[in-house]
C-alpha positions in Angstrom: -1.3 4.0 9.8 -4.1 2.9 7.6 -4.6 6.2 5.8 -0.7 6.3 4.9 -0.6 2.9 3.7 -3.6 3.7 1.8 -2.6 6.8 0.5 1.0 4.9 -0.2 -0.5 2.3 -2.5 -3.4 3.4 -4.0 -1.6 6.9 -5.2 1.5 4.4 -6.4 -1.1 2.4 -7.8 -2.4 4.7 -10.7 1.2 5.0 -11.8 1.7 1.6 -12.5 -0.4 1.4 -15.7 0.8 4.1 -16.9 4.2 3.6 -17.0 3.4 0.2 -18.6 1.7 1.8 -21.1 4.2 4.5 -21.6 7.6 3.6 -21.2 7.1 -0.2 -22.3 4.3 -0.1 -25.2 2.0 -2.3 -23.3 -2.0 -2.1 -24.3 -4.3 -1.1 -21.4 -5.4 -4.5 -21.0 -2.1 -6.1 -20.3 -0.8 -2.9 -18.3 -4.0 -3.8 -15.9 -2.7 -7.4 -15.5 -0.1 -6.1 -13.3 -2.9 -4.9 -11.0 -5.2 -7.9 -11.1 -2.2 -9.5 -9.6 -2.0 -7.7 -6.3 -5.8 -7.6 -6.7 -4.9 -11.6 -6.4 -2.6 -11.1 -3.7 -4.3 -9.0 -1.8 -7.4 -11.7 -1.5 -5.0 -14.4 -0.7 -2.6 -12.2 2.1 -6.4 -11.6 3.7 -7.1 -14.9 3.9 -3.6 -16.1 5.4 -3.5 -13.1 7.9 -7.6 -14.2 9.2 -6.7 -17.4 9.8 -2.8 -17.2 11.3 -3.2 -13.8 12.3 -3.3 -14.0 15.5 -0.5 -16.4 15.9 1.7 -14.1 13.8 1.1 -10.9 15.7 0.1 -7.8 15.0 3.9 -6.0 15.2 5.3 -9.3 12.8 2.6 -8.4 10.2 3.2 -4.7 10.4 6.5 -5.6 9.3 5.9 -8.1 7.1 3.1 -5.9 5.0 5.7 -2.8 5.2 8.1 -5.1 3.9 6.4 -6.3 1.2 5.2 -2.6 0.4 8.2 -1.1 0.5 10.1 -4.3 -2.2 7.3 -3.3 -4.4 7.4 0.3 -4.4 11.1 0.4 -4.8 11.1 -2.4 -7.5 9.0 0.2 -9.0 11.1 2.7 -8.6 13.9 0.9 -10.0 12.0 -0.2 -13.1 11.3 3.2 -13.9 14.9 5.1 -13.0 16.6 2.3 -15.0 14.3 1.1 -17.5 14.5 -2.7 -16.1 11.9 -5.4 -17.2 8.8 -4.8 -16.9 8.3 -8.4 -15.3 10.1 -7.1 -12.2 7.7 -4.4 -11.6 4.2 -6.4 -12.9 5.7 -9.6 -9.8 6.9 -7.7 -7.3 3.4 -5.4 -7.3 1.9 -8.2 -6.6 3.9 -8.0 -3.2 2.0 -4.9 -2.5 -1.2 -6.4 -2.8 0.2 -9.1 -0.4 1.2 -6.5 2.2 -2.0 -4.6 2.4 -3.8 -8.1 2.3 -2.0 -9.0 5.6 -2.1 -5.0 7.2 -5.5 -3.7 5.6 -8.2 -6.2 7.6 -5.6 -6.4 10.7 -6.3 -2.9 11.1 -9.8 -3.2 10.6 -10.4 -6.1 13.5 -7.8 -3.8 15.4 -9.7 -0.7 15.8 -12.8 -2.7 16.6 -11.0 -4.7 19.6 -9.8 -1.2 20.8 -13.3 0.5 20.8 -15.6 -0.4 23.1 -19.7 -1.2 21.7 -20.6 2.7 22.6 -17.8 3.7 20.2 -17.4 1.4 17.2 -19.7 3.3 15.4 -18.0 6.3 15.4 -14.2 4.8 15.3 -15.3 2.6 12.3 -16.6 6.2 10.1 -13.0 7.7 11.6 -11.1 4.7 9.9 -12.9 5.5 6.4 -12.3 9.2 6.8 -8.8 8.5 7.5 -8.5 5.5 4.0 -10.2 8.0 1.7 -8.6 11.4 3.1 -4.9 9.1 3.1 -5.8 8.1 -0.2 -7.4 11.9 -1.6 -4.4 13.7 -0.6 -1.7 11.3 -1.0 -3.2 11.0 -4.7 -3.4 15.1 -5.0 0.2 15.2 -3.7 1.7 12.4 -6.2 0.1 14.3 -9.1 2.0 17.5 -7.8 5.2 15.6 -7.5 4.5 13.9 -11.6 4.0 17.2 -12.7 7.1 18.9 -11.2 9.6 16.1 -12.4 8.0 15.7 -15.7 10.6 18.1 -17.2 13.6 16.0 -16.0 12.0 12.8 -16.8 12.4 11.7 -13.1 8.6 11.4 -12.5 7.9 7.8 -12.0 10.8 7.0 -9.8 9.7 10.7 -8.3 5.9 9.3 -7.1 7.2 5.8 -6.4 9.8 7.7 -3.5 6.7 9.3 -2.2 5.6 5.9 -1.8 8.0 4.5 0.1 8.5 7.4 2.4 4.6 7.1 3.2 5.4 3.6 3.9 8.3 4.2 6.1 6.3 6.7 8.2 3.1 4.0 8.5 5.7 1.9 10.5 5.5 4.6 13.4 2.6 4.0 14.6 2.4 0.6 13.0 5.2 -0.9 15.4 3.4 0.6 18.3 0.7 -2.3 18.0 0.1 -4.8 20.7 -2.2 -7.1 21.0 -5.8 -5.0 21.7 -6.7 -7.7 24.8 -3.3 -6.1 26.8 -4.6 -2.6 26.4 -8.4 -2.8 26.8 
């Protein structure tokens, strides 16, 4: 789930700026505002989800960061299909940096409640694999997908779908989470 939702946002991520910059005239400095405020959000989800986390549960948050993901990728998507204001894309990424705020260091505590003390070790160096090979390929794949709508002019809205399909396929094994005492 982690690599996916990784792969999902951080590959959506690199287009944000760019259409910004592209399609709406902004400088490079106010483009990267709209990432400084999921940056924000991303801080602030964390430190909701370690202190109510548990009482929320890990299936609610699942749904709740999807959620969130999947409003901000397809407010992105809609910004760039029909040239909307940019003020809906730069708030509602903000929501994206909220969702991985609540699902990112869930899945993190997760996997370490799952493992036992032999294993951590090698279960925590299996979740980095699985964030950087998510985010590697997803990123590879989104440039593919840029490149072969560039001609019809489709290519933001193009990567943002990628994004939200990633997103829907993180909720399989996302909704599949219980709480890690029941299955120790």
């Amino acid at each position: 789930m982690r690599g996916l939702i990784a792969g999902a946002l951080f590959g959506a991520e690199i287009y944000v700026p760019y259409l910004l910059i592209r399609d709406y005239g902004f400088s490079a400095v106010v483009a990267g505002l709209a990432l400084t405020t999921a940056a924000l959000a991303w801080a602030a989800a964390a430190e909701v989800q370690g202190r109510i986390g548990d009482r929320l549960g890990n299936r609610r948050i699942t749904l709740l960061a999807t959620a969130q993901m999947i409003v901000a990728f397809g407010a992105a998507f809609a910004t760039a299909a029909w040239h909307l204001h940019p003020a809906i894309l730069i708030v509602c990424w903000a929501l994206a940096g909220s969702g991985m705020g609540l699902v990112y260091p869930r899945l993190s505590v997760l996997m370490l409640a799952y493992s036992n003390s032999g294993n951590q070790g090698f279960h925590s160096s299996a979740l980095s694999i699985s964030d950087a090979v998510g985010s590697a390929s997803t990123i590879a794949a989104m440039g593919l997908v840029f490149l072969a709508f560039a001609a019809t002019g489709a290519q933001f809205p193009a990567v943002f779908a990628v994004a939200v399909l990633l997103t829907l396929l993180a909720l399989v094994p996302g909704l599949r989470l219980g709480h890690a005492r029941e299955r120790v």
